[in-house]
BALOBA-1460 file (C-alpha; in Angstrom, 3 decimals):
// residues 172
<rec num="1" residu="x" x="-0.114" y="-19.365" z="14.272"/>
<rec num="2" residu="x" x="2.812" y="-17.262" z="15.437"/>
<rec num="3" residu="x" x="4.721" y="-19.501" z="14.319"/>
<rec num="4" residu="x" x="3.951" y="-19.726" z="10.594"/>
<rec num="5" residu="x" x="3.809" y="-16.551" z="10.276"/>
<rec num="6" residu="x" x="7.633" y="-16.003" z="11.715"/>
<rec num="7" residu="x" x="8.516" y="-18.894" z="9.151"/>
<rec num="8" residu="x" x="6.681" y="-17.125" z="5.672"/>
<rec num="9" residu="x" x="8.571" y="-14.077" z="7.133"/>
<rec num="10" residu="x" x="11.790" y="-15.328" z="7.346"/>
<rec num="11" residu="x" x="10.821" y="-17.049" z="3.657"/>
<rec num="12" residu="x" x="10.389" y="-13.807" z="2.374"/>
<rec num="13" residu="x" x="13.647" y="-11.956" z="4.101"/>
<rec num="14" residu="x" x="15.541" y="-14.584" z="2.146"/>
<rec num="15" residu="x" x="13.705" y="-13.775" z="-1.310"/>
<rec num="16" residu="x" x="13.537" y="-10.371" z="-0.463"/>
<rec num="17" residu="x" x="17.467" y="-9.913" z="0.022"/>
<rec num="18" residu="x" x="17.737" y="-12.028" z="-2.881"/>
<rec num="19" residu="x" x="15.854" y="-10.011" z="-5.130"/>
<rec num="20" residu="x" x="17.885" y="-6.904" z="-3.921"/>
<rec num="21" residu="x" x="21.176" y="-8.733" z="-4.461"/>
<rec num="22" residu="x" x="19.710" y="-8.511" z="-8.347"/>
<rec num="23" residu="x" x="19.640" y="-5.120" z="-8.568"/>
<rec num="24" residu="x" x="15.492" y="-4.807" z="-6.943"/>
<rec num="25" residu="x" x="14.932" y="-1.362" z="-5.444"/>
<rec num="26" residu="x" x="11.392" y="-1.289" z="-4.452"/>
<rec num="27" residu="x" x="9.757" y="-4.292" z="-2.637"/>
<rec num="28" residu="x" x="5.887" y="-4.492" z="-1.732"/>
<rec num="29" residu="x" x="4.257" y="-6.233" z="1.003"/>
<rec num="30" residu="x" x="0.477" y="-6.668" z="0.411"/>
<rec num="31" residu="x" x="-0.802" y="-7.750" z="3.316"/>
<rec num="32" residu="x" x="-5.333" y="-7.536" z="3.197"/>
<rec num="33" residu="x" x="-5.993" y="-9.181" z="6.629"/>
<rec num="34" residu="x" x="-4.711" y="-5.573" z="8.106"/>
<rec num="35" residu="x" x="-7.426" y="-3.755" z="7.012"/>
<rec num="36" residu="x" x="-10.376" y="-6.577" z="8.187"/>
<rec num="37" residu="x" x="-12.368" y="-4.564" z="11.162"/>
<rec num="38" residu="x" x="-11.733" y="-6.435" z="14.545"/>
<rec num="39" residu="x" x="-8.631" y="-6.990" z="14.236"/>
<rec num="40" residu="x" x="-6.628" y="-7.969" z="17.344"/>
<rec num="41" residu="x" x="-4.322" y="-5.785" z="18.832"/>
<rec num="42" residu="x" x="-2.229" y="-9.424" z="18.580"/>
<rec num="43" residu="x" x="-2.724" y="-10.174" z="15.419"/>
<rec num="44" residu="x" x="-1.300" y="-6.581" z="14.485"/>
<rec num="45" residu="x" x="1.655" y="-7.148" z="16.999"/>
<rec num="46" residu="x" x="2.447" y="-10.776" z="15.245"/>
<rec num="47" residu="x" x="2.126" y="-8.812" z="11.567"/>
<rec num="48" residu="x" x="4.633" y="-5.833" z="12.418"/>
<rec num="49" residu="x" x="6.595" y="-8.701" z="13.727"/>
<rec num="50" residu="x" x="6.697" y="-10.288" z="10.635"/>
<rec num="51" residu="x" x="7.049" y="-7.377" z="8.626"/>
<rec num="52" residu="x" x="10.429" y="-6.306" z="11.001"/>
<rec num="53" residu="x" x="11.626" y="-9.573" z="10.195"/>
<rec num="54" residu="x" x="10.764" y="-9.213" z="6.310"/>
<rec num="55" residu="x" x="12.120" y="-5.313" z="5.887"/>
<rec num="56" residu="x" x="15.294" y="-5.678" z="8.343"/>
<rec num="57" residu="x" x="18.856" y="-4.981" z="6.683"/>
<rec num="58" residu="x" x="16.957" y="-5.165" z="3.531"/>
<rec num="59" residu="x" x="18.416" y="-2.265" z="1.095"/>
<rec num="60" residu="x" x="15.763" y="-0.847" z="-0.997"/>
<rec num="61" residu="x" x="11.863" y="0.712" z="-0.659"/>
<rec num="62" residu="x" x="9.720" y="-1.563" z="1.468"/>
<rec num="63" residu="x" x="5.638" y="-0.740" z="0.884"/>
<rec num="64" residu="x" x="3.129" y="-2.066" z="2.820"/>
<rec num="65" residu="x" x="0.249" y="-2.451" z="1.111"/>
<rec num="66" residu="x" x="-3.455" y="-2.969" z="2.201"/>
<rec num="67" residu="x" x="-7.002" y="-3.648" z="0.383"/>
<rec num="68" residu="x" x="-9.889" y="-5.321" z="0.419"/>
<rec num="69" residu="x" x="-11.164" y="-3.155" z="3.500"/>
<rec num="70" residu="x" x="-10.951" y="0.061" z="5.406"/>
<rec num="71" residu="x" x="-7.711" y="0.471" z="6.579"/>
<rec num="72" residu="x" x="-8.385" y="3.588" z="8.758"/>
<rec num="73" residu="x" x="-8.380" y="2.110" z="11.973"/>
<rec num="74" residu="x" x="-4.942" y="0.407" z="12.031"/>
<rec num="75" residu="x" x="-3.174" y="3.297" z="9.778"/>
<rec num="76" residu="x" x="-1.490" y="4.994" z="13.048"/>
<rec num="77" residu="x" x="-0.141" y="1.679" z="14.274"/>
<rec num="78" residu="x" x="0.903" y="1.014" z="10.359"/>
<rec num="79" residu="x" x="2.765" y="4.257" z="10.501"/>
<rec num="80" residu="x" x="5.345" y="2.787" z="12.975"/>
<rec num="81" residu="x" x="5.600" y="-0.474" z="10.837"/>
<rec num="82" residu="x" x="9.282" y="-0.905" z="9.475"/>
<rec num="83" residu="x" x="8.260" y="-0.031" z="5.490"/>
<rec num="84" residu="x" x="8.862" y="2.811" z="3.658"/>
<rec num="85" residu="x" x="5.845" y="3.178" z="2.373"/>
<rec num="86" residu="x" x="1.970" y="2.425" z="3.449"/>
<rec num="87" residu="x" x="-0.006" y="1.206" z="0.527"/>
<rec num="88" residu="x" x="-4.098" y="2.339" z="1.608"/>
<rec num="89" residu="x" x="-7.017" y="1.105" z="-0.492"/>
<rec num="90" residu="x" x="-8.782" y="4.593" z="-0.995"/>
<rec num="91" residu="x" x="-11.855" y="3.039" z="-2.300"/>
<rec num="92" residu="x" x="-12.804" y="1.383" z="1.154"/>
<rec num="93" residu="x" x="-10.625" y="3.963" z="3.350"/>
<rec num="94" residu="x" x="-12.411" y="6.785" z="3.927"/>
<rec num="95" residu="x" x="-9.439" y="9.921" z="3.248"/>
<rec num="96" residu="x" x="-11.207" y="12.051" z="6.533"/>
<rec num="97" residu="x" x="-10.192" y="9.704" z="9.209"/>
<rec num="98" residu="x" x="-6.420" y="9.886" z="7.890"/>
<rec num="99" residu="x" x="-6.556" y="13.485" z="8.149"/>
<rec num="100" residu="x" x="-5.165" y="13.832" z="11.971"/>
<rec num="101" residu="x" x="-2.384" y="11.323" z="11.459"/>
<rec num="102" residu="x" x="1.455" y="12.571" z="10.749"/>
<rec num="103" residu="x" x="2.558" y="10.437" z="7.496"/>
<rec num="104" residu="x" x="6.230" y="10.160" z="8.486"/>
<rec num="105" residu="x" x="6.088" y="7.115" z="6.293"/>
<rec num="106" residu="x" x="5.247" y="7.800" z="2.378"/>
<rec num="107" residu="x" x="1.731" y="6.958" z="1.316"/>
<rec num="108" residu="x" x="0.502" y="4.455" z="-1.581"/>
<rec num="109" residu="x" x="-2.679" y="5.814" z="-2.672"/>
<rec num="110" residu="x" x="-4.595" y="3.009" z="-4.353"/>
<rec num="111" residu="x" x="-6.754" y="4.873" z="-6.356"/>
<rec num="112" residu="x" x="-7.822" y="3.019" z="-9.196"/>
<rec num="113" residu="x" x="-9.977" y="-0.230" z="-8.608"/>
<rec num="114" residu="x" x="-8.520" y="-3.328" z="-9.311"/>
<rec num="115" residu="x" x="-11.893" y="-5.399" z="-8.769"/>
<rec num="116" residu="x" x="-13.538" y="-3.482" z="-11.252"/>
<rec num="117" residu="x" x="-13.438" y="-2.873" z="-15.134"/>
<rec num="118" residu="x" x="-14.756" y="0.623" z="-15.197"/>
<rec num="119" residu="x" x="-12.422" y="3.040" z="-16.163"/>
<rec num="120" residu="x" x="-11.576" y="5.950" z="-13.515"/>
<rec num="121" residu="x" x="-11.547" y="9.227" z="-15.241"/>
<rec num="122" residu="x" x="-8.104" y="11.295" z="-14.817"/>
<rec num="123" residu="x" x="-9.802" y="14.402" z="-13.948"/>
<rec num="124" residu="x" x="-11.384" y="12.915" z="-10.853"/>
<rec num="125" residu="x" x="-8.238" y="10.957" z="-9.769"/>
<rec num="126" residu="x" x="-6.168" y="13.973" z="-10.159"/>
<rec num="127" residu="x" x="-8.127" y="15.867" z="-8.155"/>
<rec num="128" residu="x" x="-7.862" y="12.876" z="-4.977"/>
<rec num="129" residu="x" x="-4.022" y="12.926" z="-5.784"/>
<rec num="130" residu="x" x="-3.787" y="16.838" z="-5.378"/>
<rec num="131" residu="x" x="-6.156" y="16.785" z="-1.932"/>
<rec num="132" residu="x" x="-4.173" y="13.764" z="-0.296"/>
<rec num="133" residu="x" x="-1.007" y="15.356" z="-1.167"/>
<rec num="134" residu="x" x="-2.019" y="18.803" z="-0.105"/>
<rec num="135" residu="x" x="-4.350" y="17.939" z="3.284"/>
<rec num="136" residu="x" x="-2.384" y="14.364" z="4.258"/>
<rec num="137" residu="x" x="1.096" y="15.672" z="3.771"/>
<rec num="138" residu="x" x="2.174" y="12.463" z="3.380"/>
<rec num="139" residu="x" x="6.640" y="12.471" z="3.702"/>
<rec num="140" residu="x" x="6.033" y="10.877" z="-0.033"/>
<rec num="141" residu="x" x="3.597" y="9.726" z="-2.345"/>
<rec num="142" residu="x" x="2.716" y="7.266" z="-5.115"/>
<rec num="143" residu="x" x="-0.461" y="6.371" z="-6.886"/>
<rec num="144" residu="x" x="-1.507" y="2.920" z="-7.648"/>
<rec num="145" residu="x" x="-4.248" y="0.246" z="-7.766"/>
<rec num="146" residu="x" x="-6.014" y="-0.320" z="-4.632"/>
<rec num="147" residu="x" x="-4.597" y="-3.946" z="-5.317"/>
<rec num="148" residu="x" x="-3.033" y="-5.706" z="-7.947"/>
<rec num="149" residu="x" x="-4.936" y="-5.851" z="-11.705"/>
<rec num="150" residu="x" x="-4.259" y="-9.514" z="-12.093"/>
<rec num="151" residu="x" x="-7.656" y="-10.249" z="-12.618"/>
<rec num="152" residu="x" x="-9.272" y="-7.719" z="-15.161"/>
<rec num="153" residu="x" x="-8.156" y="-8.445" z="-18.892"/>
<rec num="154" residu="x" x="-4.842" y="-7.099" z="-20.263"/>
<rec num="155" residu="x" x="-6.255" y="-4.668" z="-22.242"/>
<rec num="156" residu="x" x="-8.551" y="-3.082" z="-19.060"/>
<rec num="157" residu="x" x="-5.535" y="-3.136" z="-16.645"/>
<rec num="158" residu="x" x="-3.165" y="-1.402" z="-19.489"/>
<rec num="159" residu="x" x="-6.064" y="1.071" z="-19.884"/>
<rec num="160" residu="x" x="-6.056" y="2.106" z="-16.133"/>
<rec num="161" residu="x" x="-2.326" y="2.333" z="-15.551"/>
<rec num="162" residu="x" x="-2.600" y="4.561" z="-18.650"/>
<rec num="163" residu="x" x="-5.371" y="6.472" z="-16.535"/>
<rec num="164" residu="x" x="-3.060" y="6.968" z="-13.278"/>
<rec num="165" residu="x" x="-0.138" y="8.091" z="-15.507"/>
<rec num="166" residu="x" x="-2.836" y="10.972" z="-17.053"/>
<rec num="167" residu="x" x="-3.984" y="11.939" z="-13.519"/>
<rec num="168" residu="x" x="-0.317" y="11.770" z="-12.023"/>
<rec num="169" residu="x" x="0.410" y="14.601" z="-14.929"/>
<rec num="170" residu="x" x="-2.344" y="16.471" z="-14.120"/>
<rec num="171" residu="x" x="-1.919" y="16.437" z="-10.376"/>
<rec num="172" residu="x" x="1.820" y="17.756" z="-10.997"/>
């Protein structure tokens, strides 16, 4: 298993530094198995492997991003992963366990649900935004889906990013 996973690394170094050779700046990682409960102390070894591999010499933001799952038990070890950025699905990790970690890395906060069509309202979000920026202290922030919004309809997906870009004004 290792092995494949060194070789889809490498895979993506080469379209990675590809992509940056076009002019790319920001480059993210999503990556679900990470925040499955259980997970190996291995299998997190072999992924920050592959993620070295992946992010080294690479110009640009790297994010990591996680969801599906409650990332809270592997976000210390994620903090020392070589990314830019850690990507958390807010709506399955908790925000409390987070609190006693340093975020030297920035933070993705995935705080609108991309499994669902129900529309967040800006209010609430910008409220989240404002407490994980003020009691997480992350070393940067950005607010996103918890994972990508491939599957809702166009018009639902171009209704929520409108939704973080209300909250992100409010929470300025």
């Amino acid at each position: 298993m290792a092995d494949l996973v060194d070789d889809i690394a490498h895979a993506l170094k080469d379209l990675i530094s590809d992509l940056s050779k076009m002019g790319y700046e920001f480059f993210q990682l999503n990556e679900p198995l990470l925040s499955y409960s259980n997970l190996k102390k291995d299998d997190l070894q072999m992924a920050a492997n592959a993620i070295d591999t992946c992010a080294k010499g690479v110009a640009g933001k790297k994010c990591l991003q996680t969801y599906f799952g409650d990332a809270s038990d592997v976000a210390a070890p994620l903090l020392d992963f070589a990314v830019d950025f850690i990507g958390l699905d807010l709506y399955a990790t908790p925000i409390e366990p987070l609190l006693q970690l340093d975020f030297t890395r920035g933070l993705g906060c995935g705080c609108v649900d991309g499994r669902n069509s129900l529309l967040e309202s800006p209010e609430d979000l910008s409220k989240l935004i404002t407490r994980i920026r003020d009691e997480l202290e992350p070393k940067d922030l950005f607010i996103c889906p918890n994972c990508d919004l491939e599957y809702l309809p166009y018009p639902v997906a171009e209704k929520k990013v409108q939704v973080l870009s209300s909250a992100k004004r409010m929470a300025t």
